[in-house]
N, C-alpha and C positions, 0 to 999 in steps of 0.2 A: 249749801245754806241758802234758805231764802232771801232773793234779793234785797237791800231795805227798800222800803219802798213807802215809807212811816210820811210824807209829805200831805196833810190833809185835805180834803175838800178838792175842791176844781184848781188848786197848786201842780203848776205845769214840772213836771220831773226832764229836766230838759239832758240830751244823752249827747257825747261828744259827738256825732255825726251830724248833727246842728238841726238832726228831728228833737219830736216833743213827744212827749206820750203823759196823757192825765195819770196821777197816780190811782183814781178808781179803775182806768179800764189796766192796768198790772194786776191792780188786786181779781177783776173780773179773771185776765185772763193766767192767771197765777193760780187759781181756787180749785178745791179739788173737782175732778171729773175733767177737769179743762186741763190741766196743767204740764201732764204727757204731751199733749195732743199740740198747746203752742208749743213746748220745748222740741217738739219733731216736726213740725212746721218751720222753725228759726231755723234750723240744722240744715233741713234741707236744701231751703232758699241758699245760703250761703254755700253748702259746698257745691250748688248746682249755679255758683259763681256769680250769685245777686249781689249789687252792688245793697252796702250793709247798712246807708242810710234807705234804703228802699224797703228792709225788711219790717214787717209790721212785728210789735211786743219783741226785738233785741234788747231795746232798754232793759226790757222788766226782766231782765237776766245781767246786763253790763250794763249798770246804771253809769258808772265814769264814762261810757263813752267808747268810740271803737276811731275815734279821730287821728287819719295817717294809716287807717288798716283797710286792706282790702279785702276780696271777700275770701281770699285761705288765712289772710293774721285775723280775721274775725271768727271764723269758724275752729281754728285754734284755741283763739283764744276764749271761746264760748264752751268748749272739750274742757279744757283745764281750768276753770276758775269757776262755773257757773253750778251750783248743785243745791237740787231743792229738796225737799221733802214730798211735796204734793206729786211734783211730778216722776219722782220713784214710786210712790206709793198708790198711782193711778196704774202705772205700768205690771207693779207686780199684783195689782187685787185682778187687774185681766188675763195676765199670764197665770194666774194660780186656779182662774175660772175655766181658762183656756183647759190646761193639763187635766183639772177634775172630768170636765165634757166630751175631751178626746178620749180620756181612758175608759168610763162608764162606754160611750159609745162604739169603742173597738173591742169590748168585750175581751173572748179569747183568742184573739191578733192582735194584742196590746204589746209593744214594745217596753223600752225602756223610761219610759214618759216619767213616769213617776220618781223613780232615781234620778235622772239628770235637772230638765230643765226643772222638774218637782222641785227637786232638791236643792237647785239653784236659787229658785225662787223664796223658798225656807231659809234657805242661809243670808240671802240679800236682804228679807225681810229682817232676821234677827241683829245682824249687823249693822241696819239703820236705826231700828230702838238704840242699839247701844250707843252711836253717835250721840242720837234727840234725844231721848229718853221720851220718845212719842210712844205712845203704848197703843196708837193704831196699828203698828206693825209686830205687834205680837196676839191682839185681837184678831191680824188677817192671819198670821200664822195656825192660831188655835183652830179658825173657823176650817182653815184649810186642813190642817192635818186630821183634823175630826172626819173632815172627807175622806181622808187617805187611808186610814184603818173601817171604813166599810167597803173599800177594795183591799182588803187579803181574804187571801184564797180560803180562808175559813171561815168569812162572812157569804163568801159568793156560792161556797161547794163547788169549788174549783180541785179537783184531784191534779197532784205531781205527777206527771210519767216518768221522772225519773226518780223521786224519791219513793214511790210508792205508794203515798196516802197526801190528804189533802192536811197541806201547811199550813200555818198562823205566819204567813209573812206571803208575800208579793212574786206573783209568777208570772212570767213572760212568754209569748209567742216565739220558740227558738228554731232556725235552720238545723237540719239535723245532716251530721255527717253521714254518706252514703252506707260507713257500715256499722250503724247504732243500730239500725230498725230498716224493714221494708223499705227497698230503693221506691215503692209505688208512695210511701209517703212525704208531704213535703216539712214536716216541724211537726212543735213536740211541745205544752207544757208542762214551764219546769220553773222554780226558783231555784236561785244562789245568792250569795253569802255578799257578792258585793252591793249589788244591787239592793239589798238589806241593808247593808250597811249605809248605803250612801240614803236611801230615804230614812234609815231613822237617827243620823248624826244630827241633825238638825234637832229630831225632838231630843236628843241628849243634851245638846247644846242651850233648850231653850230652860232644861231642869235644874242645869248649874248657874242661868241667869236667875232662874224663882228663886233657886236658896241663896244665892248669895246677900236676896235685899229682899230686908224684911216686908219692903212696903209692897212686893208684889203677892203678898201674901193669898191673895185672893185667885190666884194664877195653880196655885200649891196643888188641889186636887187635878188640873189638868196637867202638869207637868207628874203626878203621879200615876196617872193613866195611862200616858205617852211612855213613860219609863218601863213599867209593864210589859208592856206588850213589844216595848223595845228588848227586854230584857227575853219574855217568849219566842221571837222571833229568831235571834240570835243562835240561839240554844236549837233551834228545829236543825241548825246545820251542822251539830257536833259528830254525826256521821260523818260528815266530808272531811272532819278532819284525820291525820295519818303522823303517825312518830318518825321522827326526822334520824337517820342511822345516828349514832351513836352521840346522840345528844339525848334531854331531857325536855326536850323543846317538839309543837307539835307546826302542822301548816293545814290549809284546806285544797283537797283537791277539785280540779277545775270539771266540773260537772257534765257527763257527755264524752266530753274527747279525752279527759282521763290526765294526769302529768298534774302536777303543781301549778294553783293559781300563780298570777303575775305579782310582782312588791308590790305595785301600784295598787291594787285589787285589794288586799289584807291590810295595807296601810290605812284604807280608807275604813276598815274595822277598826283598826288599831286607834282611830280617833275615836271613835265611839267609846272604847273602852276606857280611853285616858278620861274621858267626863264621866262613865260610872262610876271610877274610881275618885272621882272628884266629889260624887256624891255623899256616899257614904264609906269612901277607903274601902272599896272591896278590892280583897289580896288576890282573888282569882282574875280579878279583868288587872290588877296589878302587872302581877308575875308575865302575862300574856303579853302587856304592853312592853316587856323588858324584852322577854322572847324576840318578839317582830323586831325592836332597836336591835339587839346583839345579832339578830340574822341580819339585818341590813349592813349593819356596818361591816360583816367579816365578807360582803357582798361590793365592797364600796373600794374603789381605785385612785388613791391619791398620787397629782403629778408633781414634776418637780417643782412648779410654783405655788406646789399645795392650794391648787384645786381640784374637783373630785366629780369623777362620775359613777356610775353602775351600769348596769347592765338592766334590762327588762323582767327577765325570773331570778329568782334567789340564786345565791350561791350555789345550792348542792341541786340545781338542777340543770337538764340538758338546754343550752343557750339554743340549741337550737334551730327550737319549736316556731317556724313561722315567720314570717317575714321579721315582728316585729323583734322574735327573739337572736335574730342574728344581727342586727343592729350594734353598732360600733358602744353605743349608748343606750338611754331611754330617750325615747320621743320627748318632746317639750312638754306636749300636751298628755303626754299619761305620767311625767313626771308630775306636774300640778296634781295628781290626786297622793305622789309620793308624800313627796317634801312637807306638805299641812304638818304631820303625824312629828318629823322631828321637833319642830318649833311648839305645837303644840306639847308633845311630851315635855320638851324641855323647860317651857313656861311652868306646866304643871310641878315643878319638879322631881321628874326624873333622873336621871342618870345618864344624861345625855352630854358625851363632851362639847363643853363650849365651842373647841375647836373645829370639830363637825363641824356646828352653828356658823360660826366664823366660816370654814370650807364652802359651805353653803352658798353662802352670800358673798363672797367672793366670785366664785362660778359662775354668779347670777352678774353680777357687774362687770366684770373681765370678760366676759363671753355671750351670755346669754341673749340681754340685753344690752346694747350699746350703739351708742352713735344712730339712735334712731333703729334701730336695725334689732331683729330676733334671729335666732339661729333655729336648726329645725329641732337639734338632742341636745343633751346636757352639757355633753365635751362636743367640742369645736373640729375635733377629728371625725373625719367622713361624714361632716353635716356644713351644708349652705345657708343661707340666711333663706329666710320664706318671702316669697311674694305672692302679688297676689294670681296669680296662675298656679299656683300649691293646691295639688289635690284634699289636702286639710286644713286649708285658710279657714274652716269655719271653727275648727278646734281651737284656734288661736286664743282665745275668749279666754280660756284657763289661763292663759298668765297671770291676771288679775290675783289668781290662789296665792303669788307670793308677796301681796302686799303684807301678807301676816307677819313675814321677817321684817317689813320696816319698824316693827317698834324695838328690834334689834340694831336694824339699819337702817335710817330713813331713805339713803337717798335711792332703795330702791322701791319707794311710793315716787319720789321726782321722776326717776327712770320710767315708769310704768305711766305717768299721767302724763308724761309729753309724747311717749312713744303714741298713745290714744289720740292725742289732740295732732301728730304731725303726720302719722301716716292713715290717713282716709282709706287708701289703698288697702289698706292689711284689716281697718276696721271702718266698714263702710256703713255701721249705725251708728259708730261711735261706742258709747257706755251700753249704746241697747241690742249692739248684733243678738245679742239671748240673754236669757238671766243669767247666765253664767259671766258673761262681760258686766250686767247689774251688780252682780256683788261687788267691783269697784266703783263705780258710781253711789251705792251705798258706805264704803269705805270712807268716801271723801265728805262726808256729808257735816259740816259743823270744824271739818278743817281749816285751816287756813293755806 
């Protein structure tokens, strides 16, 4: 929330460190285009151990003052209490400009740019309207995602090589294994199913905010365009999908190297679907979303203090494929793309046992998170806490994904906002290592 900073005219705004700062030069340096740029300048200064009356514009973020703190209880305490609007919303209009420019200019060597930090930037963006109810961050969403659909591969005439024929949904530059194709080639375009998923949950997400309130009325045709093409997209992958033995239930398989996508991967559809289904009660993304719950759960390992891990692939498949499918658990960081999907579902009203929810969130406070401290997989067995020498300290960023269960549990929003503000180490931008850590920083926005 924007500092107050309501003190008029040349009225000295005086801050516990026994500096002064005019309330016009906060508003100067608080205004959009400016707003990132002091919030990561304060940041800086302080964790690079500036003494915190010395920092120029701290006020205009800790107006009470930082009196008796040095310069890590000021930088703390500027992590966990200080959250603006401007200064999110400077941050994501250039990360979202950033991804459109990268991918336009990498053409056919384009990664996954689009799904992640894209996609991060989409969900931070929708997540802070919902705090403000600012309707600049659903205007930067539209402008952006209008971008995102004249990159699928059927605006560019980008053909699949793996599916065939050229897609209506988003293909990437892939490493191709030695015995797909010519060992003299080095990659292959191709889409998949997650990567789909993960850029168009956002535009699902932004169509069950248009209809739920009538006043965004005016939003209606673009969130019907986005759903579209959401809806097209989807559907280009029902080849990949394969009937699961002796059930009535189907999975997608993983494109290229062949076997079963991972939970984490289909989960991240299974959101998608849970907001069609929000649309207009569609029974087919319904019955889907049941599917994906009933394989996770007969997937899912409760212990004796009834908490609960899984494993990386589904039940009825081979664990294991890959480093990360022999893992005692799932990673921390590809559970964050699990977990959304139960709490989601279960809001939605699904069929989702409480006690899961509860399991859930249990796991996450007994384990996960604690004492300052993260662990690297979901259960505590065969997994060390992360520092920052962790060859994926940059994934860290997803934990942020389970502030969704604080409106179940709060105190794992406390958990996750002091873990940010105490260890520098593990988050060395703070809220801004990537958009993906921004979706918390959007989270807290209008909190207290």
């Amino acid at each position: 929330m924007r500092a107050p900073v309501l003190l008029l005219g040349f009225v000295l705004l005086l801050v516990g460190s026994g500096s002064a700062l005019a309330a016009s030069d906060c508003d100067d340096a608080l205004a959009p285009g400016h707003a990132y740029e002091t919030y990561r300048t304060v940041w800086r200064k302080l964790k690079k151990g500036a003494e915190p009356r010395s920092v120029e514009h701290l006020g205009c973020f800790l107006p009470d003052g930082t009196a008796g703190l040095d310069a890590d209880g000021a930088y703390r305490l500027l992590i966990t209490t200080a959250f603006d609007a401007n200064v999110l919303y400077d941050y994501l209009e250039a990360q979202a400009e950033q991804v459109l420019r990268t991918t336009r200019n990498l053409g056919q060597r384009r990664g996954g740019q689009l799904a992640w930090n894209g996609g991060y930037v989409c969900e931070a963006a929708l997540t802070a309207y919902q705090q403000t109810g600012d309707r600049r961050f659903l205007d930067l969403f539209v402008t952006y995602f209008n971008g995102v659909l004249d990159l699928r591969d059927s605006e560019l005439g980008y053909g699949d090589e793996y599916h065939r024929r050229i897609m209506a949904a988003w293909g990437e530059y892939r490493e191709l294994p030695w015995f797909w194709a010519d060992p003299l080639r080095q990659g292959a375009w191709l889409a998949h199913i997650t990567h789909t998923a993960r850029i168009t949950y956002p535009a699902s997400k932004f169509a069950v905010i248009v209809k739920n309130d009538p006043a965004l009325a005016a939003y209606k045709p673009d969130a019907d365009r986005f759903i579209a093409a959401t809806r097209t997209a989807i559907a280009e992958f029902d080849d990949d999908r394969f009937p699961i033995e002796g059930t009535d239930m189907d999975w997608y398989a993983r494109p290229v190297t062949g076997g079963p996508e991972a939970t984490n991967h289909i989960h991240t559809l299974g959101s998608v679907l849970v907001n069609l289904f929000l649309l207009d009660g569609d029974e087919d993304a319904a019955k889907r979303v049941r599917d994906i719950l009933k394989i996770f759960e007969a997937g899912v390992t409760t212990e004796a203090d009834d908490t609960v891990h899984w494993k990386y692939f589904p039940y009825f498949a081979d664990q294991s494929i890959g480093n990360n499918g022999l893992e005692y658990s799932e990673r921390i960081w590809k559970a964050s793309q699990t977990v959304p999907l139960i709490y989601r579902a279960y809001a939605a009203g699904f069929d989702v046992p409480e006690s899961l929810v509860r399991a859930i969130t249990d796991t996450f406070l007994r384990y996960i998170v604690r004492d300052n401290e993260v662990i690297g997989n979901v259960s505590p067995t065969e997994s060390e806490p992360i520092d920052e020498e962790d060859d994926n300290l940059s994934r860290l960023s997803g934990i942020v994904t389970w502030l969704e269960f604080s409106d179940y549990e709060p105190e794992i929003a406390v958990r996750i906002r002091e873990l940010v503000g105490a260890r520098p180490d593990l988050f060395p931008r703070g809220w801004f290592e990537s958009p993906n850590s921004a979706r918390g920083y959007a989270f807290f926005l209008g909190r207290d």
